[in-house]
TIMI-2910 file (N, C-alpha, C, CB; in pm, 1 decimal, decimal comma, always signed):
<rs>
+----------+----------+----------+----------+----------+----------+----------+----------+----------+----------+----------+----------+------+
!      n_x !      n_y !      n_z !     ca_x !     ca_y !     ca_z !      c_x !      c_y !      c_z !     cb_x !     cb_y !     cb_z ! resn !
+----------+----------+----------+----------+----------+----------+----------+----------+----------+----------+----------+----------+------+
!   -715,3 !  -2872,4 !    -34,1 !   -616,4 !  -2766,6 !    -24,8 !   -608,1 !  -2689,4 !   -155,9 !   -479,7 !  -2824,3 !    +11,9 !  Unk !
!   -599,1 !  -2790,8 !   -249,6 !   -598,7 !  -2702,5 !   -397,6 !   -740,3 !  -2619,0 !   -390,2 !   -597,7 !  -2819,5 !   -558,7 !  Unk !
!   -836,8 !  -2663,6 !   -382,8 !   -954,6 !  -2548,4 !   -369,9 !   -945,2 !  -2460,7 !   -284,2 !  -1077,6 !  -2590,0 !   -342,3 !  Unk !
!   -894,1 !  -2409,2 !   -189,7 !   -887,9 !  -2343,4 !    -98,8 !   -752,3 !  -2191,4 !   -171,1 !   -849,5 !  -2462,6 !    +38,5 !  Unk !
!   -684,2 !  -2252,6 !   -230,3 !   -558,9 !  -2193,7 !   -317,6 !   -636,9 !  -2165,1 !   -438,4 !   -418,6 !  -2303,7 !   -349,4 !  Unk !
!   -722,1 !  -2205,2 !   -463,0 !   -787,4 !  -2116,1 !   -598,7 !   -870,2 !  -2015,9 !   -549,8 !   -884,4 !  -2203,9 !   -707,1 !  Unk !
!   -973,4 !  -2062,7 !   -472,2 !  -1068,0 !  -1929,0 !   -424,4 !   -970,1 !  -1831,2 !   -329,1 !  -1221,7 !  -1985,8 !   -318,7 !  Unk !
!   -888,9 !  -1839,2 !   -287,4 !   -783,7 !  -1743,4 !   -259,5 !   -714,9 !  -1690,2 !   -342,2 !   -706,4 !  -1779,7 !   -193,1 !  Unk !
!   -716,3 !  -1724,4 !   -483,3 !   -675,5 !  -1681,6 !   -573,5 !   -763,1 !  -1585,8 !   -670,2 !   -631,3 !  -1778,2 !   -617,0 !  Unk !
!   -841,0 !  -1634,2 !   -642,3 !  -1015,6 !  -1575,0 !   -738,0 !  -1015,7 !  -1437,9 !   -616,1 !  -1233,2 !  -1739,6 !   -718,8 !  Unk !
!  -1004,3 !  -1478,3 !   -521,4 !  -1030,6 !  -1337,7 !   -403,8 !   -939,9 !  -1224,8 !   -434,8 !   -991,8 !  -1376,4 !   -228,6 !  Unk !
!   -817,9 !  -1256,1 !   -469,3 !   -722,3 !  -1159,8 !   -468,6 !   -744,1 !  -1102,6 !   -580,2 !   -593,4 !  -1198,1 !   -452,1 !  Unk !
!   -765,5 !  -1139,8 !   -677,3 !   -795,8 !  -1104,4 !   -816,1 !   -901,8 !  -1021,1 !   -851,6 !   -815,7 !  -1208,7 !   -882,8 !  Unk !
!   -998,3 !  -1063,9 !   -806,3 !  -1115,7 !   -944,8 !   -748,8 !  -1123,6 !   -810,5 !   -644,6 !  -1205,4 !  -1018,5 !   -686,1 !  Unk !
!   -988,7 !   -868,3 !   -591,4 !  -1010,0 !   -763,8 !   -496,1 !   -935,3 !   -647,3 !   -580,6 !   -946,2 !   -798,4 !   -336,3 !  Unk !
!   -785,7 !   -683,8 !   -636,9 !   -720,5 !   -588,7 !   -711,9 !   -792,2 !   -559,3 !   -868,0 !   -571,0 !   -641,0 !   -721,0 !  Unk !
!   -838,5 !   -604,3 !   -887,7 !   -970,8 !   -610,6 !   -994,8 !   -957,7 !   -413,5 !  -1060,5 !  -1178,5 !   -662,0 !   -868,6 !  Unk !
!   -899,2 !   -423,1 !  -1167,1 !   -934,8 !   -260,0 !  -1246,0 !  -1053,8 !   -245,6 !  -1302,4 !   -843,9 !   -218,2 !  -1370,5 !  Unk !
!  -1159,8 !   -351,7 !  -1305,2 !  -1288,4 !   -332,8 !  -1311,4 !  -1372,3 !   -245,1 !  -1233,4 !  -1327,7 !   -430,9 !  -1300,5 !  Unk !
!  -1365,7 !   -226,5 !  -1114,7 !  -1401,5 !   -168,1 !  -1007,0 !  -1417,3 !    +16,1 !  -1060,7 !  -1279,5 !   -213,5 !   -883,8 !  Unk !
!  -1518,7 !    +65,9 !  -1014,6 !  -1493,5 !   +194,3 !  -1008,2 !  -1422,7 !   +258,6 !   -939,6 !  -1566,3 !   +239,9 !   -998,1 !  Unk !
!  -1334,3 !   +306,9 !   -943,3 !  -1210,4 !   +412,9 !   -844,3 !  -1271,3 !   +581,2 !   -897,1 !   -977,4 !   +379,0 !   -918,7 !  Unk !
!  -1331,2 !   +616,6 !   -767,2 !  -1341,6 !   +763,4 !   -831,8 !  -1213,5 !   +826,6 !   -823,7 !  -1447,5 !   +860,4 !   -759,5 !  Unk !
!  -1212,7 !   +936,2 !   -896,7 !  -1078,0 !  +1061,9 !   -891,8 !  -1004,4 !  +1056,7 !   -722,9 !  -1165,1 !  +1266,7 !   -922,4 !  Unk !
!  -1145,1 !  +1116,2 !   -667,5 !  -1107,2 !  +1127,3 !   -549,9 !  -1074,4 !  +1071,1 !   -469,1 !  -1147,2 !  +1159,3 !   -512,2 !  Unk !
!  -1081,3 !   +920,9 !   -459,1 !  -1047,2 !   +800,5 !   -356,4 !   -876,1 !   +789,3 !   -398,1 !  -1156,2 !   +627,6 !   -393,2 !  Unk !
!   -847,4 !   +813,9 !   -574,6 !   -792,9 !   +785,3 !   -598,8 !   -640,3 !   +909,1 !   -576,8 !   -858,4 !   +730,8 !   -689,1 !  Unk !
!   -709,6 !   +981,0 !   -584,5 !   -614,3 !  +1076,4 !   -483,6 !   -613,6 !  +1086,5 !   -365,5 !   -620,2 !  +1190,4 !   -495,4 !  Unk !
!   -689,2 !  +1072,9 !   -293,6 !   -649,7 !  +1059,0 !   -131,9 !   -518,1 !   +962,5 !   -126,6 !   -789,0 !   +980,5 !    -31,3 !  Unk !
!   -604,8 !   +802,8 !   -168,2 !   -509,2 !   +707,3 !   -159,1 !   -310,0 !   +773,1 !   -224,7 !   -595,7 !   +570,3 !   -265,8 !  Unk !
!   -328,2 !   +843,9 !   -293,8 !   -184,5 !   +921,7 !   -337,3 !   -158,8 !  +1013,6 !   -234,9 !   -186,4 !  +1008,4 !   -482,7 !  Unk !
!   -217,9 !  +1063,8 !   -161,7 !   -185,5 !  +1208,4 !    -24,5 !   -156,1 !  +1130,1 !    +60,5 !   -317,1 !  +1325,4 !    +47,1 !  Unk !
!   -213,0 !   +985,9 !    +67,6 !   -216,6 !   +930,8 !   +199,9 !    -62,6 !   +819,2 !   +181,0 !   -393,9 !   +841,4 !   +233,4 !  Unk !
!    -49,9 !   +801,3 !    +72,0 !   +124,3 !   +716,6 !     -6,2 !   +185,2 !   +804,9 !    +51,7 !   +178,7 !   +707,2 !   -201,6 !  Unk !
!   +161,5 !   +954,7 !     +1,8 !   +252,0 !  +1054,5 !     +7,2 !   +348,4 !  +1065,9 !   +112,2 !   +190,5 !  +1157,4 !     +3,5 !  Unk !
!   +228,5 !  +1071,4 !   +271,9 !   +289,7 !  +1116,7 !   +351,8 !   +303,2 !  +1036,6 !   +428,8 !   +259,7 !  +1207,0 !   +387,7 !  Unk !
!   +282,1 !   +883,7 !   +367,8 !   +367,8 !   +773,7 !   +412,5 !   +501,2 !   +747,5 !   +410,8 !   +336,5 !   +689,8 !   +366,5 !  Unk !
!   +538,4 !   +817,3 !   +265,9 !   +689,7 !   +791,7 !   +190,9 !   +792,6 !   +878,2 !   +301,3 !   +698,8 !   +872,5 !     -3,0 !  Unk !
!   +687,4 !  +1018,4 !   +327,9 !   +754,8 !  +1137,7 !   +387,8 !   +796,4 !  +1067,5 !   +492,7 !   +673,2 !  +1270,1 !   +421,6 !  Unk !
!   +745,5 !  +1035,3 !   +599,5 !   +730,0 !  +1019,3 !   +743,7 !   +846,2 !   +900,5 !   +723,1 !   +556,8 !   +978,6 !   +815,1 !  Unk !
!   +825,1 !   +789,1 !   +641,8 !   +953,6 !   +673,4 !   +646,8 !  +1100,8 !   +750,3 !   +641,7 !   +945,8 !   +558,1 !   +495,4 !  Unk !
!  +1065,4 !   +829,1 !   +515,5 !  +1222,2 !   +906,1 !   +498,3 !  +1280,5 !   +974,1 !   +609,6 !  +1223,1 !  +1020,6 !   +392,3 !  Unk !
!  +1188,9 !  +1066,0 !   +672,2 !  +1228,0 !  +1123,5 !   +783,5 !  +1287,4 !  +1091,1 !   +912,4 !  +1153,9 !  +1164,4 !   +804,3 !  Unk !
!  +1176,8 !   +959,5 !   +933,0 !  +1234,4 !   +905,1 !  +1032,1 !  +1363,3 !   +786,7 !  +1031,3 !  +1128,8 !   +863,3 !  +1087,8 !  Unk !
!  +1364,4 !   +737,6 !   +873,5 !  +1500,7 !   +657,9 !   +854,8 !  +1600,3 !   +769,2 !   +888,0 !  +1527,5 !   +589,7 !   +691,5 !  Unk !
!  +1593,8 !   +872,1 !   +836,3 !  +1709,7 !   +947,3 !   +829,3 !  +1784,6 !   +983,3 !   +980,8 !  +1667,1 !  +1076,0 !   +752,0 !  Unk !
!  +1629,6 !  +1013,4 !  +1081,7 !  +1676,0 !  +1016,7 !  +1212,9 !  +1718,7 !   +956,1 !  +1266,9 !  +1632,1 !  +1033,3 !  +1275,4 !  Unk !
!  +1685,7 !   +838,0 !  +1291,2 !  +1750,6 !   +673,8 !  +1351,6 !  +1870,1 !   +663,1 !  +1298,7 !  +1668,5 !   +524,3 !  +1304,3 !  Unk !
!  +1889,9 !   +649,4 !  +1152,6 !  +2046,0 !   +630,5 !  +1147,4 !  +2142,4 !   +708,2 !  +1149,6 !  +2080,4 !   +582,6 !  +1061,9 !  Unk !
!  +2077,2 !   +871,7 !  +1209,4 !  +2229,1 !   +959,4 !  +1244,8 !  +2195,9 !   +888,7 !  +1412,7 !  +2233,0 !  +1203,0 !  +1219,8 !  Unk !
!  +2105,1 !   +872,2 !  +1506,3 !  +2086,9 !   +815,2 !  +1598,5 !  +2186,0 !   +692,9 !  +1627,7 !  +1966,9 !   +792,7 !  +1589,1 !  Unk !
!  +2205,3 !   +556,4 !  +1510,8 !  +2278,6 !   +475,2 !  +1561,3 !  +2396,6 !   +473,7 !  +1483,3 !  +2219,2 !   +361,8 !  +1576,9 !  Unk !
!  +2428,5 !   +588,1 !  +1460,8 !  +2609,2 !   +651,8 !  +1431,2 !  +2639,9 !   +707,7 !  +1534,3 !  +2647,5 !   +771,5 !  +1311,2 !  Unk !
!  +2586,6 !   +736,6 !  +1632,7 !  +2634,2 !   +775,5 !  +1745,0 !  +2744,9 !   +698,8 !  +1843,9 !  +2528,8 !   +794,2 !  +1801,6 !  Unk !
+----------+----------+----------+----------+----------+----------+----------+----------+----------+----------+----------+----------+------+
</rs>
């Protein structure tokens, strides 16, 4: 079990790894694509809860 919790640990670490090349551009999409994640949550929180003030 402990080996299994380290190479799951070694995985994650690599995976978030700032070694990696991130071009510009992946690295902005990934920000357009946050973006209009953040948007769409806000929007639709905002709708639902004038929805269950009703």
């Amino acid at each position: 079990m402990g080996d299994q919790i380290q190479q799951s640990w070694k995985q994650l670490q690599e995976a978030v790894s700032t070694t990696q090349n991130i071009t510009a551009l992946t690295m902005a999409v990934y920000l357009v694509l946050g973006g209009l994640l953040a948007l769409y949550l806000r929007k639709s929180t905002a709708r639902f809860s004038k929805l269950s003030t009703r």
